[in-house]
ROGURO-576837 format. One record per atom (N, C-alpha, C): residue number from 1; residue in three letters; atom name; x, y, z. Coordinates in steps of 0.001 Angstrom, whole numbers. Example, Ala and Ser with C-alpha at 12.3 -4.5 7.8 and 13.67 -1.06 7.14 Angstrom:
2
+-----+---------+-------+---------+---------+---------+
! num ! residuo ! atomo !      xx !      yy !      zz !
+-----+---------+-------+---------+---------+---------+
!   1 !     ALA !     N !   13190 !   -5690 !    7800 !
!   1 !     ALA !    CA !   12300 !   -4500 !    7800 !
!   1 !     ALA !     C !   13200 !   -3300 !    7800 !
!   2 !     SER !     N !   12850 !   -2250 !    7080 !
!   2 !     SER !    CA !   13670 !   -1060 !    7140 !
!   2 !     SER !     C !   12900 !      30 !    7870 !
+-----+---------+-------+---------+---------+---------+
! end
This chain:
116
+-----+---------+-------+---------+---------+---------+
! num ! residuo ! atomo !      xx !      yy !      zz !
+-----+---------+-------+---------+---------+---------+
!   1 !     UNK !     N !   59056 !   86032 !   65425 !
!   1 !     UNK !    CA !   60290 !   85293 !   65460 !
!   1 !     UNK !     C !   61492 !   86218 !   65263 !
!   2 !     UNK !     N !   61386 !   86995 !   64302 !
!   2 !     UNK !    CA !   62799 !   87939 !   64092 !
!   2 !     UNK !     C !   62462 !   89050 !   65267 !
!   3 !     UNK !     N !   61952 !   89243 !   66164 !
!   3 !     UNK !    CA !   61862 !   90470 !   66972 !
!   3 !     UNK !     C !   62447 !   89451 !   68486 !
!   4 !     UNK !     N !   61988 !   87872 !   68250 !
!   4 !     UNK !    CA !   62845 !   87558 !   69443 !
!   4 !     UNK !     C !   63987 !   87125 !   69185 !
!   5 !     UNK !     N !   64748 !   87131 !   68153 !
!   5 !     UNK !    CA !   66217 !   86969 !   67865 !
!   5 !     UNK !     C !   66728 !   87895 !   67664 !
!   6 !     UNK !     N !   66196 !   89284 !   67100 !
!   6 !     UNK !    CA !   66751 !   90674 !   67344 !
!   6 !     UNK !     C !   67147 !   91045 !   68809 !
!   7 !     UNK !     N !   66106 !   90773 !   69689 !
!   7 !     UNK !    CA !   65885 !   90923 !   71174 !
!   7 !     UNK !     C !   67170 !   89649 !   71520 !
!   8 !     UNK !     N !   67131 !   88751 !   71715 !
!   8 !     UNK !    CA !   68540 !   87895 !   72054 !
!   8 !     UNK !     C !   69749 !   88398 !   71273 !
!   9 !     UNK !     N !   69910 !   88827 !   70727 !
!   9 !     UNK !    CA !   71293 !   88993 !   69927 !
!   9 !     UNK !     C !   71667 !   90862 !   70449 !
!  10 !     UNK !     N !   70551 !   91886 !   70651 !
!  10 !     UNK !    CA !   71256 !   92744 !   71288 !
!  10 !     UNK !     C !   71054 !   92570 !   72547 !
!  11 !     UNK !     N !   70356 !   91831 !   73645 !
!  11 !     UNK !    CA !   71032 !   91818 !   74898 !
!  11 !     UNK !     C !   72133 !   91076 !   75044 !
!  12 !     UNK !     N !   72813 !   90010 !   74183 !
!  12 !     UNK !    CA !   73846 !   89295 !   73953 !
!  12 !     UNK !     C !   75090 !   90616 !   73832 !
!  13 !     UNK !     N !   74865 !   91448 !   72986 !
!  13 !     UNK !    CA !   75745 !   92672 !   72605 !
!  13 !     UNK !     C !   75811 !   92871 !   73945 !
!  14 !     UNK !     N !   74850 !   93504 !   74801 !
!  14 !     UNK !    CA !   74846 !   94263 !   75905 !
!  14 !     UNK !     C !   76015 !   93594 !   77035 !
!  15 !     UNK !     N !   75549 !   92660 !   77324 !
!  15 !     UNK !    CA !   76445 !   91522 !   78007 !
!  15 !     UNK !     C !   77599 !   91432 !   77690 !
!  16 !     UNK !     N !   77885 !   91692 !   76389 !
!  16 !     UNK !    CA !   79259 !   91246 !   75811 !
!  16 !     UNK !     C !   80004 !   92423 !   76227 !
!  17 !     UNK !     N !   79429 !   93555 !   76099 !
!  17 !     UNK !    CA !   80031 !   95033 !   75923 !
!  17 !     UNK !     C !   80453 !   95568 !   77660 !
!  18 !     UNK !     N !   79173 !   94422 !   78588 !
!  18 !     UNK !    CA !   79695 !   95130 !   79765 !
!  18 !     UNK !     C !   80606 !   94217 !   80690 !
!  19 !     UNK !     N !   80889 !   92545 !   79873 !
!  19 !     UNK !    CA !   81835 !   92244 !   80275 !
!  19 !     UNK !     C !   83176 !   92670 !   80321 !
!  20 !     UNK !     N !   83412 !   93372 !   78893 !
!  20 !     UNK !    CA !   84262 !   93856 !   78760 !
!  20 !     UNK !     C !   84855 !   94769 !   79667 !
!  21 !     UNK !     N !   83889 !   95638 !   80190 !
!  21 !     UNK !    CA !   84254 !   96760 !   81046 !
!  21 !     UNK !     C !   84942 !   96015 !   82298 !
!  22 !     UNK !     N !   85995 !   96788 !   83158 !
!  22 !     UNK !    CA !   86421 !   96249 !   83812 !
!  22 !     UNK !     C !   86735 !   97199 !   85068 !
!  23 !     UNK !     N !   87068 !   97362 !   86371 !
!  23 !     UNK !    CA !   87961 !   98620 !   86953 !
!  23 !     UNK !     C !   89622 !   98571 !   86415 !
!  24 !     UNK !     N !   90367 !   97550 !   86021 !
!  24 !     UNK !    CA !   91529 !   98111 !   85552 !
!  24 !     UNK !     C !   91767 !   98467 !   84133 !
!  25 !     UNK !     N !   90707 !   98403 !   83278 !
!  25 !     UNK !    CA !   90800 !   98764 !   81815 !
!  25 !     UNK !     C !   90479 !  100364 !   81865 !
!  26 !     UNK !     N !   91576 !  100832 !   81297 !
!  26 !     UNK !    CA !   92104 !  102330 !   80903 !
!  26 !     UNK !     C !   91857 !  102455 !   79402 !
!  27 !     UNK !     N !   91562 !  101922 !   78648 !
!  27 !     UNK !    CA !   90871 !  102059 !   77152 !
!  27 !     UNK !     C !   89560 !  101965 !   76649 !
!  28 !     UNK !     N !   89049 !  102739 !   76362 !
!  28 !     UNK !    CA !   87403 !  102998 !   75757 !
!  28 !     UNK !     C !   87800 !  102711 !   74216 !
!  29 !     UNK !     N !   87116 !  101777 !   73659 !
!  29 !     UNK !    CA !   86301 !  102088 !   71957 !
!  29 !     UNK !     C !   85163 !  102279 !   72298 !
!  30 !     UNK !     N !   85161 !  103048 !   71390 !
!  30 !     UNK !    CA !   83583 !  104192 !   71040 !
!  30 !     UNK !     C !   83518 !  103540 !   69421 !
!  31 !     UNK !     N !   82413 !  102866 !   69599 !
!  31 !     UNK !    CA !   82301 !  102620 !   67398 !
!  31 !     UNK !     C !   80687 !  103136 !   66656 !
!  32 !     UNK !     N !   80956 !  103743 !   66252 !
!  32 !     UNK !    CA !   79990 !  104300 !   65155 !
!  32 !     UNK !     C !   80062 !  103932 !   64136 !
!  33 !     UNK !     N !   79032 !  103208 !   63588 !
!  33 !     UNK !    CA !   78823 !  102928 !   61915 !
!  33 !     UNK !     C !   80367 !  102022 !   61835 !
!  34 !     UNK !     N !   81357 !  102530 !   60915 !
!  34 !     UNK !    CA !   82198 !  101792 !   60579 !
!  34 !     UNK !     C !   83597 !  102383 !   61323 !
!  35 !     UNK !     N !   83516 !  103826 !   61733 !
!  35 !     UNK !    CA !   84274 !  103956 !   62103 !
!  35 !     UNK !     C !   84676 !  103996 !   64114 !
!  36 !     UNK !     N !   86164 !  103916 !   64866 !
!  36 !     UNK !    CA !   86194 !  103732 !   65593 !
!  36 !     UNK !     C !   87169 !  104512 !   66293 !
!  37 !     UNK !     N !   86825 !  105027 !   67730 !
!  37 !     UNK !    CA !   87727 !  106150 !   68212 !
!  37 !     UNK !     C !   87884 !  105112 !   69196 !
!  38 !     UNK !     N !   89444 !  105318 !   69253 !
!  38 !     UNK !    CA !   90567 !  105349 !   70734 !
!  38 !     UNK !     C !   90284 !  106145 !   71704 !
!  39 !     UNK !     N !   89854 !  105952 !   72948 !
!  39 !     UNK !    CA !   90411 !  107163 !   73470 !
!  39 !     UNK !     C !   91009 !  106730 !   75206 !
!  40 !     UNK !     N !   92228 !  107180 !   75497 !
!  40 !     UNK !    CA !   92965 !  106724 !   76361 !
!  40 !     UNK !     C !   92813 !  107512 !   77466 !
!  41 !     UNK !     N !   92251 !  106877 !   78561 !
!  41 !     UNK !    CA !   91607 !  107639 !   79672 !
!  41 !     UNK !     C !   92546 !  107076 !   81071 !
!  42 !     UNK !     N !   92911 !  107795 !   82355 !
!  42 !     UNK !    CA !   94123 !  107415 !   83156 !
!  42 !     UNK !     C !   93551 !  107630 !   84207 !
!  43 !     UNK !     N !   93838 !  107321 !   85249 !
!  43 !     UNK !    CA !   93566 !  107334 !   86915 !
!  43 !     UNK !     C !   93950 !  108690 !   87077 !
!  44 !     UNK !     N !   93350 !  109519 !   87736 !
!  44 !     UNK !    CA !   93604 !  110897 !   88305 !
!  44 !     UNK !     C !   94881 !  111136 !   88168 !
!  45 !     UNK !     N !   95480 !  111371 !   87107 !
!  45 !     UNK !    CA !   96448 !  111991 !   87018 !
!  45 !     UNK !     C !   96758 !  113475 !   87500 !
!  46 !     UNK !     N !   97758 !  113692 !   88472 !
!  46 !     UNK !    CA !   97817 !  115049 !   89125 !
!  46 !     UNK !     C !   98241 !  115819 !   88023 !
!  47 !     UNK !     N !   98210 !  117205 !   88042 !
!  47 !     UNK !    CA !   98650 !  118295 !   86750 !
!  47 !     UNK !     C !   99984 !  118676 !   87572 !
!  48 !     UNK !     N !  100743 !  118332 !   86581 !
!  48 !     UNK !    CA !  102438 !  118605 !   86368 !
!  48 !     UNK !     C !  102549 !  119947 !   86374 !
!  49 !     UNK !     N !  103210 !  120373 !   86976 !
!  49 !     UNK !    CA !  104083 !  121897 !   87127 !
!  49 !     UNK !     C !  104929 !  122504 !   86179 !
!  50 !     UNK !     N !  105448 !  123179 !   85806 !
!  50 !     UNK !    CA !  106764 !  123787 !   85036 !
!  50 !     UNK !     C !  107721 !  123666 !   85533 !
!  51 !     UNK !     N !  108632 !  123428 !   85459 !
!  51 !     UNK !    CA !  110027 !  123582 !   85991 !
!  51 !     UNK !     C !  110525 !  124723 !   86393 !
!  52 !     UNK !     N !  111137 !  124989 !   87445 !
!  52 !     UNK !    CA !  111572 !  126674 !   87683 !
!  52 !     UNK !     C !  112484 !  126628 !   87141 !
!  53 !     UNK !     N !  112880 !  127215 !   86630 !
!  53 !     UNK !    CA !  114048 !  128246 !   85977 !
!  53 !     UNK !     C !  115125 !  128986 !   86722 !
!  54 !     UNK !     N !  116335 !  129162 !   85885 !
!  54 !     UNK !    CA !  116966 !  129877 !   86944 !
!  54 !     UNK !     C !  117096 !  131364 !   86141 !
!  55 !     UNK !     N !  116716 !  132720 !   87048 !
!  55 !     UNK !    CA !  116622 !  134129 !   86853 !
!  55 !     UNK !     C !  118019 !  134781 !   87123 !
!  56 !     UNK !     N !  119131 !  134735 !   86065 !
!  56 !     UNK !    CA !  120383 !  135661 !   86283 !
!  56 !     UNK !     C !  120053 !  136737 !   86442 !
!  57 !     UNK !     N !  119261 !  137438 !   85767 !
!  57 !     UNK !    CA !  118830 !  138918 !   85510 !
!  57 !     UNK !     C !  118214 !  139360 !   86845 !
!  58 !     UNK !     N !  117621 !  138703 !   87404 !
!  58 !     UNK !    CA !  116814 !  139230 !   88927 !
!  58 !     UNK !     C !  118562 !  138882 !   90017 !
!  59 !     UNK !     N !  118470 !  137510 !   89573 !
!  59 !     UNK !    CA !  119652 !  137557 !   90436 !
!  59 !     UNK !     C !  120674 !  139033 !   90620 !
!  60 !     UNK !     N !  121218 !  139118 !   89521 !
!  60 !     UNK !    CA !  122129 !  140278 !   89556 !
!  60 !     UNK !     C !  121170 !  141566 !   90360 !
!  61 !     UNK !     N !  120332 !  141912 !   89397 !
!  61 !     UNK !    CA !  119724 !  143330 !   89963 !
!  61 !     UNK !     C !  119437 !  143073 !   92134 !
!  62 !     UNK !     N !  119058 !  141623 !   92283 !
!  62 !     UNK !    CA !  118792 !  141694 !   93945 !
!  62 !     UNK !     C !  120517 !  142246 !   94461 !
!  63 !     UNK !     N !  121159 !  141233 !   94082 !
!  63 !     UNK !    CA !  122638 !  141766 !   94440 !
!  63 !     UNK !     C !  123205 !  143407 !   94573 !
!  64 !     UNK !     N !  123025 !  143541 !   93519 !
!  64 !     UNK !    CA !  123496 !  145305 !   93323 !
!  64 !     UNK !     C !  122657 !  145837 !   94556 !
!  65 !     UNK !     N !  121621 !  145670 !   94832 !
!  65 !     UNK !    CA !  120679 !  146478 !   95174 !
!  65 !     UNK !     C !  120928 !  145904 !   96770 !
!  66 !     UNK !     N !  121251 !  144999 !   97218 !
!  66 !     UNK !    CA !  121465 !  144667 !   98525 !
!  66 !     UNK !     C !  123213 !  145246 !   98844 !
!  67 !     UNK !     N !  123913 !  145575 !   97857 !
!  67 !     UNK !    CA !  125095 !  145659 !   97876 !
!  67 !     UNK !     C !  125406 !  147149 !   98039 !
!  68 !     UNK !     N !  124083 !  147714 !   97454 !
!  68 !     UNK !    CA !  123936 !  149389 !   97625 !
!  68 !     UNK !     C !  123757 !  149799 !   98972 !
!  69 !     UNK !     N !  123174 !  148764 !   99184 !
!  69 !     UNK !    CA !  122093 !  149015 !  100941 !
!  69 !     UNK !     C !  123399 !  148630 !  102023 !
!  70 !     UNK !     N !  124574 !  147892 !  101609 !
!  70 !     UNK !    CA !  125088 !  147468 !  102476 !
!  70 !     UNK !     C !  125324 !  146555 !  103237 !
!  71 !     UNK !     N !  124635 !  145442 !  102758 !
!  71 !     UNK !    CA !  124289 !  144204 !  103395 !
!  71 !     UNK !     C !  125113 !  142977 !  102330 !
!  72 !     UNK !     N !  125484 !  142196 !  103797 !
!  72 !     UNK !    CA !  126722 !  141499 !  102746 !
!  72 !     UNK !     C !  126106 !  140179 !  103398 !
!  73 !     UNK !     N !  126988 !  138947 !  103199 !
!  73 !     UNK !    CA !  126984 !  137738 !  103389 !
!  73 !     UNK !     C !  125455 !  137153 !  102950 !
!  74 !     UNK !     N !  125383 !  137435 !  102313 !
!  74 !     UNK !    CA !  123886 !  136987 !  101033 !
!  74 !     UNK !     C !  123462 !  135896 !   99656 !
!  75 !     UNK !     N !  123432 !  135067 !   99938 !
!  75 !     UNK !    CA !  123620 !  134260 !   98772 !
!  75 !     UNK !     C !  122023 !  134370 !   98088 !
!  76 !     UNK !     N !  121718 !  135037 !   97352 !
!  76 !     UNK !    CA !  120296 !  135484 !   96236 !
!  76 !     UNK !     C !  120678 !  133973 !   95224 !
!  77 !     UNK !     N !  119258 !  133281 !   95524 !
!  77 !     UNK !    CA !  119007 !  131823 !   94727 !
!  77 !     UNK !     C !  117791 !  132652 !   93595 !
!  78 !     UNK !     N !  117829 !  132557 !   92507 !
!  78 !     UNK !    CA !  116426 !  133310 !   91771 !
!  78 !     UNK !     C !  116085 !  132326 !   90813 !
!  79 !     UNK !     N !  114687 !  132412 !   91339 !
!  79 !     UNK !    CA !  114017 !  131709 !   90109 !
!  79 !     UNK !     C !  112927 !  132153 !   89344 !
!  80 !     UNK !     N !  112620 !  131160 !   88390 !
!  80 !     UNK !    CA !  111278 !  132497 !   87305 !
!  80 !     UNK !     C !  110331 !  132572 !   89049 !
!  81 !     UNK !     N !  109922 !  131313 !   89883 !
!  81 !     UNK !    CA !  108875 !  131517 !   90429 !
!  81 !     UNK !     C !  109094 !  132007 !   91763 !
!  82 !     UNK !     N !  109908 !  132423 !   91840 !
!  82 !     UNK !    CA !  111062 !  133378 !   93217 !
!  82 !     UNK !     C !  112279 !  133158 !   93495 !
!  83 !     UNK !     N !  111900 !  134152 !   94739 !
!  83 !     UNK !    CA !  113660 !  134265 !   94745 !
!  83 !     UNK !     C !  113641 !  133518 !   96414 !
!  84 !     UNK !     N !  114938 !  133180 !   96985 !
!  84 !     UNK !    CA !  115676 !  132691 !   97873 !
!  84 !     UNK !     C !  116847 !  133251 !   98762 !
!  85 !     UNK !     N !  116938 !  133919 !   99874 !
!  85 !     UNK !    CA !  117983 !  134577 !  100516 !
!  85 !     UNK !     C !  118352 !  133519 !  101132 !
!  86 !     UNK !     N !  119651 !  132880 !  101033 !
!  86 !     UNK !    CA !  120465 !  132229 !  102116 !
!  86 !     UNK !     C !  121507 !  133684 !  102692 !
!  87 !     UNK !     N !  122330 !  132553 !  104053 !
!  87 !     UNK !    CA !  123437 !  133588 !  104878 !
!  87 !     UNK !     C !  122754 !  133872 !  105981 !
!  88 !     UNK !     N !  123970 !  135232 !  106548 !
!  88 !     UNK !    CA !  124115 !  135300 !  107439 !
!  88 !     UNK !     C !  124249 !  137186 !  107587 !
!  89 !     UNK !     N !  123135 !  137879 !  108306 !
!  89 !     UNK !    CA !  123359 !  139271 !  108260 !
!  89 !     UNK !     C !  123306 !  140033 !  109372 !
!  90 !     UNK !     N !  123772 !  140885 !  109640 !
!  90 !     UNK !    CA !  123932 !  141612 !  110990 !
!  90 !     UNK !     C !  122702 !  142090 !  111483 !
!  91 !     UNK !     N !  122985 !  142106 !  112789 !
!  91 !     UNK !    CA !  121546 !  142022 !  113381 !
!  91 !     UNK !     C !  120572 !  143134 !  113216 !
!  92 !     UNK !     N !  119485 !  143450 !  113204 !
!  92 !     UNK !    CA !  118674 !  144215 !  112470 !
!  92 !     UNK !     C !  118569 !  144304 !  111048 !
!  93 !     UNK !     N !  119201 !  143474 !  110216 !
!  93 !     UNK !    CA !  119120 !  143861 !  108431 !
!  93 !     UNK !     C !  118475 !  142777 !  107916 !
!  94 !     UNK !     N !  117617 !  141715 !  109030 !
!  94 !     UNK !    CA !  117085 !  141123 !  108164 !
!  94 !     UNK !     C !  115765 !  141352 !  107074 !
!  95 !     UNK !     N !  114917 !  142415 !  107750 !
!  95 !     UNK !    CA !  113666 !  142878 !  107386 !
!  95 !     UNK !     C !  114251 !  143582 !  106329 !
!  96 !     UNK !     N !  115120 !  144308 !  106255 !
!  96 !     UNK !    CA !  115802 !  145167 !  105225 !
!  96 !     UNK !     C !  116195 !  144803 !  103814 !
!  97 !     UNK !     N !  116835 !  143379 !  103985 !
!  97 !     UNK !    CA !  117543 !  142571 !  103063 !
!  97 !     UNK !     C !  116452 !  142164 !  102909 !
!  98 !     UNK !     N !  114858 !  141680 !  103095 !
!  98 !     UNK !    CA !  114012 !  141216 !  102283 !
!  98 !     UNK !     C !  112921 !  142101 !  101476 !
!  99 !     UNK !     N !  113222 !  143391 !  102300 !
!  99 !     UNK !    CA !  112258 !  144160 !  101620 !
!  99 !     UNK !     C !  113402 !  144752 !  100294 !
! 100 !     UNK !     N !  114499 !  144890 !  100662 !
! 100 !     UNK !    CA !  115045 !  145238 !   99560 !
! 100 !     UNK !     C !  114986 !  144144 !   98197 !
! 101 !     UNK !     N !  115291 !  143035 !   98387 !
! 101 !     UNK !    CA !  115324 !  141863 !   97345 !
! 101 !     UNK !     C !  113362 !  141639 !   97003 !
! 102 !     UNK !     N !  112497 !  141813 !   97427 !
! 102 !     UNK !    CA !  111094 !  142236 !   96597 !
! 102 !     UNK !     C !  111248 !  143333 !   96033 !
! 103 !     UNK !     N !  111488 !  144425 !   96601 !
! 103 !     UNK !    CA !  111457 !  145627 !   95884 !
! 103 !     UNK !     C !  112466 !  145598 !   94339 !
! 104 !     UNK !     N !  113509 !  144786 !   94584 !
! 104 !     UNK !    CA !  114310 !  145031 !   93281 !
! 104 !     UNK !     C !  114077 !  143897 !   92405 !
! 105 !     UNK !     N !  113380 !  142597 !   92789 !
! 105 !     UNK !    CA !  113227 !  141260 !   92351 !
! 105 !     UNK !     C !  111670 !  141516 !   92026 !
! 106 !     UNK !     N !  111140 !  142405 !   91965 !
! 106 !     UNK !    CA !  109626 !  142125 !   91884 !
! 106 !     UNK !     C !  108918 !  140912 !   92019 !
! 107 !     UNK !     N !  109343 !  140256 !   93230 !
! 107 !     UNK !    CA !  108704 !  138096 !   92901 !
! 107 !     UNK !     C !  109319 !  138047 !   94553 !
! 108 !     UNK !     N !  108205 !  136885 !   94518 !
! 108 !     UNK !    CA !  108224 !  136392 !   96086 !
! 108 !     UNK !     C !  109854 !  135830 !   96410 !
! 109 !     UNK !     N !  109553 !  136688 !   97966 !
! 109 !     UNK !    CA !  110590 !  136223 !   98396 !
! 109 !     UNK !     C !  110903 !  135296 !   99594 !
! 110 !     UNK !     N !  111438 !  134239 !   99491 !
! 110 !     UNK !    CA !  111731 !  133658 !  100721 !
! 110 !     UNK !     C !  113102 !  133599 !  101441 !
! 111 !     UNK !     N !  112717 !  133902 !  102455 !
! 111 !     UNK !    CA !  114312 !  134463 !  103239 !
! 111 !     UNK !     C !  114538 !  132909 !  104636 !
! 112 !     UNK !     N !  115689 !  132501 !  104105 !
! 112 !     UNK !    CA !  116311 !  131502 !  104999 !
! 112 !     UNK !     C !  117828 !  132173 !  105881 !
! 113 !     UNK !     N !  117604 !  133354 !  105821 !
! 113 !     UNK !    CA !  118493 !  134372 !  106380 !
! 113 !     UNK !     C !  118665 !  134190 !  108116 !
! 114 !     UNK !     N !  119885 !  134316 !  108337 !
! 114 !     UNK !    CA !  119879 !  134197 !  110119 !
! 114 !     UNK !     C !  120623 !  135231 !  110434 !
! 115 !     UNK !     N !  120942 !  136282 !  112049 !
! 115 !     UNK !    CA !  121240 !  137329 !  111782 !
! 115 !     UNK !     C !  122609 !  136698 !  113008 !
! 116 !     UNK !     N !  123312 !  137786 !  113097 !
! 116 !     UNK !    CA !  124532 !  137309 !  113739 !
! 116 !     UNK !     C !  124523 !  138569 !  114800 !
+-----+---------+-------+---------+---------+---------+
! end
């Protein structure tokens, strides 16, 4: 008698525990003995990025260093995760103006540069 009311009362648990479950329930209890963990679980959350930053210090040094070379109409955008050439440069200086701004920016460069 107590092994078939043990037996009804935990498949009763069982039932109870997997009604509960649901596809839109985002909360698990986990209970042990007396005590009970939270734990808050989410739909594929994508992994968040850092924010870029803005790099004065690269900025300046690309400048000088394109300014040495001779190359003008340059707007250097810098960030921690690169740098950015806007403008407008005379024809043949575009390869120039980008190898110069890696070489002095040590960080990727992307050139939106057009030549005139």
């Amino acid at each position: 008698m107590k092994i078939k009311v043990l037996a009804v009362l935990g498949l009763a648990a069982v039932a109870g525990l997997a009604g509960c479950r649901s596809a839109t329930n985002t909360n698990t209890a986990v209970v042990t003995n007396t005590t009970t963990t939270t734990t808050n679980m989410t739909a594929s959350t994508p992994m968040s990025t850092p924010m870029a930053t803005a790099d004065p210090a690269t900025k300046k040094t690309i400048e000088d260093a394109l300014a040495k070379k001779g190359i003008t109409g340059v707007t250097v955008d810098a960030m921690s995760n690169g740098v950015t050439l806007r403008g407008t440069v005379a024809k043949g200086k575009m390869a120039e103006a980008v190898q110069t701004a890696q070489e002095a920016g040590k960080k990727t460069v992307k050139s939106e540069l057009t030549e005139k």
